[in-house]
DSSP file (Angstrom, degrees, kcal/mol; ACC not computed):
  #  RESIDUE AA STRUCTURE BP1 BP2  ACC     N-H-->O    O-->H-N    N-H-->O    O-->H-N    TCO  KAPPA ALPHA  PHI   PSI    X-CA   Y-CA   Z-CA
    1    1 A X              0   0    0      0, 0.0     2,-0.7     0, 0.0     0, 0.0   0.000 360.0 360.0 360.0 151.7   -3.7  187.4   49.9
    2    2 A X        -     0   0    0      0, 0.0     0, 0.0     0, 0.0     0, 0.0  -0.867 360.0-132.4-115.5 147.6   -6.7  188.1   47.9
    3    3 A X        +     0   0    0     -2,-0.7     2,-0.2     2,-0.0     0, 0.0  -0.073  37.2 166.0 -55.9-178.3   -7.0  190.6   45.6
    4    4 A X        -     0   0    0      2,-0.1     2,-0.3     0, 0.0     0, 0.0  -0.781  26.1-142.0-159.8 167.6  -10.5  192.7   46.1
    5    5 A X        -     0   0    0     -2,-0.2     2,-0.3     2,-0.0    -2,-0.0  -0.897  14.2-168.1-144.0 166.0  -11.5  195.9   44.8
    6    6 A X        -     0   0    0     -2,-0.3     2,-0.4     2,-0.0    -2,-0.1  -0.807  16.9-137.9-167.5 130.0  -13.5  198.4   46.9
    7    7 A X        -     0   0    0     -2,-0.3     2,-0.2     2,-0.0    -2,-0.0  -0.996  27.4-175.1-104.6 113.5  -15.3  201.7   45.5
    8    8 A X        -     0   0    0     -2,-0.4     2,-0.4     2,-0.0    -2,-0.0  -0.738  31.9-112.2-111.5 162.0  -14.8  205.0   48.0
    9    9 A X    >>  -     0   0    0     -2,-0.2     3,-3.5     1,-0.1     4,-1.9  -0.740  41.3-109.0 -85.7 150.9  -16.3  208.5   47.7
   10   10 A X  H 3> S+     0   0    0     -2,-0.4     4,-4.5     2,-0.3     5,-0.2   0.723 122.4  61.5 -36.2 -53.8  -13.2  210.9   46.9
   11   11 A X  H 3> S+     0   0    0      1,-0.3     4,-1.9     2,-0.2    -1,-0.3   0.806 100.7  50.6 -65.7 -33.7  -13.7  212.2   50.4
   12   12 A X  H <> S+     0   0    0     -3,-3.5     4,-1.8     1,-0.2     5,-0.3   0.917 115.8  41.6 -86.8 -28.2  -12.9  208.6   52.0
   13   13 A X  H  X S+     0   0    0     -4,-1.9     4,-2.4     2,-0.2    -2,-0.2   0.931 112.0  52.4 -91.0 -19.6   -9.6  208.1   50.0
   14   14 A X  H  X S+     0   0    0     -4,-4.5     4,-1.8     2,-0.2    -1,-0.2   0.998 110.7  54.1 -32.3 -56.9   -8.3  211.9   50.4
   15   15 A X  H  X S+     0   0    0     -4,-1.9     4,-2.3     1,-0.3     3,-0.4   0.960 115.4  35.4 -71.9 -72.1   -9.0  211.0   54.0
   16   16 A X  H  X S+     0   0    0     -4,-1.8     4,-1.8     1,-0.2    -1,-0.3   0.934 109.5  60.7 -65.4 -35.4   -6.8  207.9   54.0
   17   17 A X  H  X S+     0   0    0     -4,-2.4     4,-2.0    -5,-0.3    -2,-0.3   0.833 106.8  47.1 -24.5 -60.1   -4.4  209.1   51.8
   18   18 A X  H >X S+     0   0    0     -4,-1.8     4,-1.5    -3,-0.4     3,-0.7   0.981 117.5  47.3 -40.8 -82.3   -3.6  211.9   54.4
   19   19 A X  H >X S+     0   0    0     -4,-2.3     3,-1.2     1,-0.3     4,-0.5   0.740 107.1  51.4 -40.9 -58.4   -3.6  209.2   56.9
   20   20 A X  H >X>S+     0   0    0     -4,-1.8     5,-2.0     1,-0.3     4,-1.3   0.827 111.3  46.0 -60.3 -41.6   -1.5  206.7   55.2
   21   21 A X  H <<5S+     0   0    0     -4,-2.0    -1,-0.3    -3,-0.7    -2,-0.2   0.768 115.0  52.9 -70.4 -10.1    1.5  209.1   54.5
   22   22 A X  H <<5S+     0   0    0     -4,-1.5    -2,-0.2    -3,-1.2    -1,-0.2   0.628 119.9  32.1-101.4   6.2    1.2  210.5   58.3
   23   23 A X  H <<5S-     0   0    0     -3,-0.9    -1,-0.2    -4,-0.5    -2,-0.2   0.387 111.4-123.6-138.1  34.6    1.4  207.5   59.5
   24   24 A X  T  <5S+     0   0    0     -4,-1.3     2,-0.3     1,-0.2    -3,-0.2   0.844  76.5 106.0  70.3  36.9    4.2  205.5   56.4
   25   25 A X      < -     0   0    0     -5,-2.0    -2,-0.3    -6,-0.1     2,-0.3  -0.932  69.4-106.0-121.0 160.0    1.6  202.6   55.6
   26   26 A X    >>  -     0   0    0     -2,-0.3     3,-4.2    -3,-0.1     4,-1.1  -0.763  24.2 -96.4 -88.9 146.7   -0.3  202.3   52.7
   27   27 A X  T 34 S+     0   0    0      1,-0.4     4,-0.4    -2,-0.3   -10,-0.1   0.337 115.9  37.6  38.9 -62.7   -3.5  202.6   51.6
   28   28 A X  T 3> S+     0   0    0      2,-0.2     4,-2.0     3,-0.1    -1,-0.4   0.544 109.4  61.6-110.7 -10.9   -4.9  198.9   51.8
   29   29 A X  H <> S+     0   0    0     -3,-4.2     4,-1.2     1,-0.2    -2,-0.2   0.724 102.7  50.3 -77.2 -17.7   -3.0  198.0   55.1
   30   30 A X  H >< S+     0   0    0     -4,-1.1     3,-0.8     2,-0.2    -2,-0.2   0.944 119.5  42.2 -96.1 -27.0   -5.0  200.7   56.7
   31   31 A X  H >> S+     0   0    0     -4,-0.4     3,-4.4     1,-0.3     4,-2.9   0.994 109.7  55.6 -28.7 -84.0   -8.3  198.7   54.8
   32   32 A X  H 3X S+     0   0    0     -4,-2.0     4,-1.6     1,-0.3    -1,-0.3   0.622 111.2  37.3 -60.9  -7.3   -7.3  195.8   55.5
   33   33 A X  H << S+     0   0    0     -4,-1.2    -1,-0.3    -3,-0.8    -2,-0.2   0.144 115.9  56.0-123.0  45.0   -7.1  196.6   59.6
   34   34 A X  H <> S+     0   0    0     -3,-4.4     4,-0.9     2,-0.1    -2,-0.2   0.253 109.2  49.6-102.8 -34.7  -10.5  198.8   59.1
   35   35 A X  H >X S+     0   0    0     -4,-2.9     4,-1.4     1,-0.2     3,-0.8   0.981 110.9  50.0 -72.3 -43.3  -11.5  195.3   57.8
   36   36 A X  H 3X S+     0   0    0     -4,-1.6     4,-1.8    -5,-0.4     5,-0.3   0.918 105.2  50.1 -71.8 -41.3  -10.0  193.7   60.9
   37   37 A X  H 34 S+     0   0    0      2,-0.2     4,-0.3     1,-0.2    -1,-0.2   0.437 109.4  56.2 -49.2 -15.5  -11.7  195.8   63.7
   38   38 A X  H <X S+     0   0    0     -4,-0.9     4,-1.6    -3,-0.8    -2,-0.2   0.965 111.9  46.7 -82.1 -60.1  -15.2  195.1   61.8
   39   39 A X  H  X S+     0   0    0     -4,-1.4     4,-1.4    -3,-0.2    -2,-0.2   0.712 113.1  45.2  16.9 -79.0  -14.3  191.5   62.3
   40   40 A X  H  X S+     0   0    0     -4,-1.8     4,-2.0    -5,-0.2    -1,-0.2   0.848 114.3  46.9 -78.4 -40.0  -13.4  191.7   65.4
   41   41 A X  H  4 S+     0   0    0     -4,-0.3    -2,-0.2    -5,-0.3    -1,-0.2   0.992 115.0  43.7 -23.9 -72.8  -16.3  193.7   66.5
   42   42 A X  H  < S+     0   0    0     -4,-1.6    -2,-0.2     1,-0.2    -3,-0.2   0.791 114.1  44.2 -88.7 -11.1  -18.6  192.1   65.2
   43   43 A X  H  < S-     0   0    0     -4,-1.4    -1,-0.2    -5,-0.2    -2,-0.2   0.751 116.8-111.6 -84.1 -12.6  -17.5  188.2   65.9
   44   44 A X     <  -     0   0    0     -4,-2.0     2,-0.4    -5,-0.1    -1,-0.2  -0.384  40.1 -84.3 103.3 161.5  -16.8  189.7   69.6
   45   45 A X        -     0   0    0     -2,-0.1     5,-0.0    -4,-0.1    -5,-0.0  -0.978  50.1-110.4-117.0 140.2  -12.7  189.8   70.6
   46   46 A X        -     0   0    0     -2,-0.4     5,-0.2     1,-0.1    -1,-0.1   0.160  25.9 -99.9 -11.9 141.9  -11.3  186.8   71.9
   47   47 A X  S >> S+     0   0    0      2,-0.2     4,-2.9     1,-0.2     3,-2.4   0.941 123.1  42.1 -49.7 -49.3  -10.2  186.2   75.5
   48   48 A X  H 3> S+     0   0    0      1,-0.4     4,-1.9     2,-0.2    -1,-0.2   0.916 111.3  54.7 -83.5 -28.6   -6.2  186.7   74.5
   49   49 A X  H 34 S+     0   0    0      2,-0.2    -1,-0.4     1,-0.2     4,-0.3   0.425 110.1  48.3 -82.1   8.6   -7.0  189.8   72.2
   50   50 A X  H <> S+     0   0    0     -3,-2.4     4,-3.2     2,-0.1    -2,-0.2   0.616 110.0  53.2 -83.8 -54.9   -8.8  191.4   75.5
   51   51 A X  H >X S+     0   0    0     -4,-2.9     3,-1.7     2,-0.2     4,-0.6   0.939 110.7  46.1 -27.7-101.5   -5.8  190.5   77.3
   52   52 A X  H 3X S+     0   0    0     -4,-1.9     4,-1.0     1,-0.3     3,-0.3   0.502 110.4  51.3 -16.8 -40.6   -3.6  192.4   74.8
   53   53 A X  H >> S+     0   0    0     -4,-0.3     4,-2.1     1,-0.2     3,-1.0   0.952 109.7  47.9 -93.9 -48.4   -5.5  195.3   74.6
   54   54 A X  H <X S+     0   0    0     -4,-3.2     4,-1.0    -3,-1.7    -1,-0.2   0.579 111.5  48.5 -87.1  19.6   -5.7  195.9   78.2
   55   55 A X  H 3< S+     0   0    0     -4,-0.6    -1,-0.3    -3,-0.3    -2,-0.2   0.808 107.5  64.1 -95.2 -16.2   -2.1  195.4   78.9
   56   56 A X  H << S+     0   0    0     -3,-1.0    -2,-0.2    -4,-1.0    -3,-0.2   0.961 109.7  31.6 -23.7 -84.5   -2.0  197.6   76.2
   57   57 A X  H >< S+     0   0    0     -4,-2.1     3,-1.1     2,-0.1    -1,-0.2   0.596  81.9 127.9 -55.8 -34.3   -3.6  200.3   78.0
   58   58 A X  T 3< S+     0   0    0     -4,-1.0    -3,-0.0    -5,-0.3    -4,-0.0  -0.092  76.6  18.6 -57.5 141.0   -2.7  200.0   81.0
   59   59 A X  T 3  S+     0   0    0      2,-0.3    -1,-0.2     0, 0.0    -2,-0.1   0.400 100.0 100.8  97.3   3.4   -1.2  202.8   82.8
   60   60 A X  S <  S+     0   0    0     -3,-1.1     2,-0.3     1,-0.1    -2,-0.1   0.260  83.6  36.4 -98.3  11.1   -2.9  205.5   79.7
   61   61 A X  S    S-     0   0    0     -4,-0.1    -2,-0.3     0, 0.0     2,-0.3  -0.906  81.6-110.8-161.0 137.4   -5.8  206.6   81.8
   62   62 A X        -     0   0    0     -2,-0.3    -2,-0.0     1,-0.1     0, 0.0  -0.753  17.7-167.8 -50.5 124.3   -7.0  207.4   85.3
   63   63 A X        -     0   0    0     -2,-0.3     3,-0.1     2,-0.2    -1,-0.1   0.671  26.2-134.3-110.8  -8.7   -9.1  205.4   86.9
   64   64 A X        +     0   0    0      1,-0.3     2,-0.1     2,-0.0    -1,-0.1   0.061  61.9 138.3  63.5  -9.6  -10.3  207.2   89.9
   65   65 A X    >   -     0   0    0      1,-0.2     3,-0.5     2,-0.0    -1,-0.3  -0.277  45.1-157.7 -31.8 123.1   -9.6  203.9   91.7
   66   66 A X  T 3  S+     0   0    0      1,-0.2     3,-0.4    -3,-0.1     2,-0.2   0.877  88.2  28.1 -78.1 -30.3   -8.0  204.8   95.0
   67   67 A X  T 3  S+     0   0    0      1,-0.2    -1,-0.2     2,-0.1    -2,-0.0  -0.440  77.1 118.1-145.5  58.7   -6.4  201.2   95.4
   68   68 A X  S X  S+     0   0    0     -3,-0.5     3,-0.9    -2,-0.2    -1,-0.2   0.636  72.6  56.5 -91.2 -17.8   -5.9  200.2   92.1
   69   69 A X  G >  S+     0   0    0     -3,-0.4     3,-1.9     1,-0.2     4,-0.3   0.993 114.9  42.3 -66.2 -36.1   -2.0  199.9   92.4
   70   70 A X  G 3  S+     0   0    0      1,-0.3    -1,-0.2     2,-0.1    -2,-0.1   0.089 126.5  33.4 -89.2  17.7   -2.6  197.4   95.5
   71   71 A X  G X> S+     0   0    0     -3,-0.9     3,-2.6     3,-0.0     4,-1.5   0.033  78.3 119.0-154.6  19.6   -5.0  195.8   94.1
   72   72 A X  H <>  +     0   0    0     -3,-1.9     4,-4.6     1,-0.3     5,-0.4   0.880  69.5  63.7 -58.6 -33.3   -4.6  195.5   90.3
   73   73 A X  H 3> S+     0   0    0     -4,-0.3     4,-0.5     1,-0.2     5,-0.3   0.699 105.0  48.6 -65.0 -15.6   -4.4  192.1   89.6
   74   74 A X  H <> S+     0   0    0     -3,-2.6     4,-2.0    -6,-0.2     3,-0.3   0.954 114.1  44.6 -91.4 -45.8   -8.1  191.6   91.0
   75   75 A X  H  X S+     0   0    0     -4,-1.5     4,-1.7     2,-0.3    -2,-0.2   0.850 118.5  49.1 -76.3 -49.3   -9.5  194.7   88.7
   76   76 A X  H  X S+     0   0    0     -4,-4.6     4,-2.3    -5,-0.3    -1,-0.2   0.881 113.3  42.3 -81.3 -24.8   -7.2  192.9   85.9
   77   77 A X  H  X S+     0   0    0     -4,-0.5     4,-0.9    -5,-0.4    -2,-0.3   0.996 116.9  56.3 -66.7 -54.8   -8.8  189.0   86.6
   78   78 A X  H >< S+     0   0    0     -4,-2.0     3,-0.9    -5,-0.3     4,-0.3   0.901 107.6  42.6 -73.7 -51.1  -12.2  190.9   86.8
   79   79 A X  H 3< S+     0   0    0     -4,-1.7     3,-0.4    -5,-0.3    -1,-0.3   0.847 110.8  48.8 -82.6 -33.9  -12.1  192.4   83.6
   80   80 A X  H 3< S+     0   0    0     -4,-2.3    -1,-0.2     1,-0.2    -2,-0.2   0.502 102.6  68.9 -83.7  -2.9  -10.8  189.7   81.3
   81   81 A X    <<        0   0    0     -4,-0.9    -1,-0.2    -3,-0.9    -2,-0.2   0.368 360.0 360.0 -95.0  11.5  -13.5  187.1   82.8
   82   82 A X              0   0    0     -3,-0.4    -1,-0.2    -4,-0.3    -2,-0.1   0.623 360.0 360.0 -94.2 360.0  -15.9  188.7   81.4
């Protein structure tokens, strides 16, 4: 790893502080994967990280699909060739 050092306004390291004890990481892991979602943003995500996220998800939302169980695999082919 490389060291860095980063200047935040009081308000943004309260704010992760708070965060990092509620959720038992520290400080710079929660940087370093603000630093990775910027990354990935802005280079676009990858086929397999698209993948991931929507197996992720699945089943966490309503889709208003009527025949999405009997038909997921095309919805899920459709959505990761793009």
């Amino acid at each position: 790893m490389v060291r860095t050092q980063v200047q935040l306004t009081e308000k943004q390291y309260e704010a992760l502080k708070r965060l990092s004890l509620k959720e038992n990481i520290s400080v710079a892991e929660l940087i370093r994967r603000g630093v990775n979602e910027i990354l990935l943003s802005a280079e676009g995500m990858e086929k397999e990280e698209r993948t991931k996220r929507a197996i992720a998800a699945a089943g966490r939302f309503r889709s208003g699909v009527k025949d999405l169980s009997a038909n997921h695999d095309i919805y899920f082919t459709e959505a990761i060739s793009k």
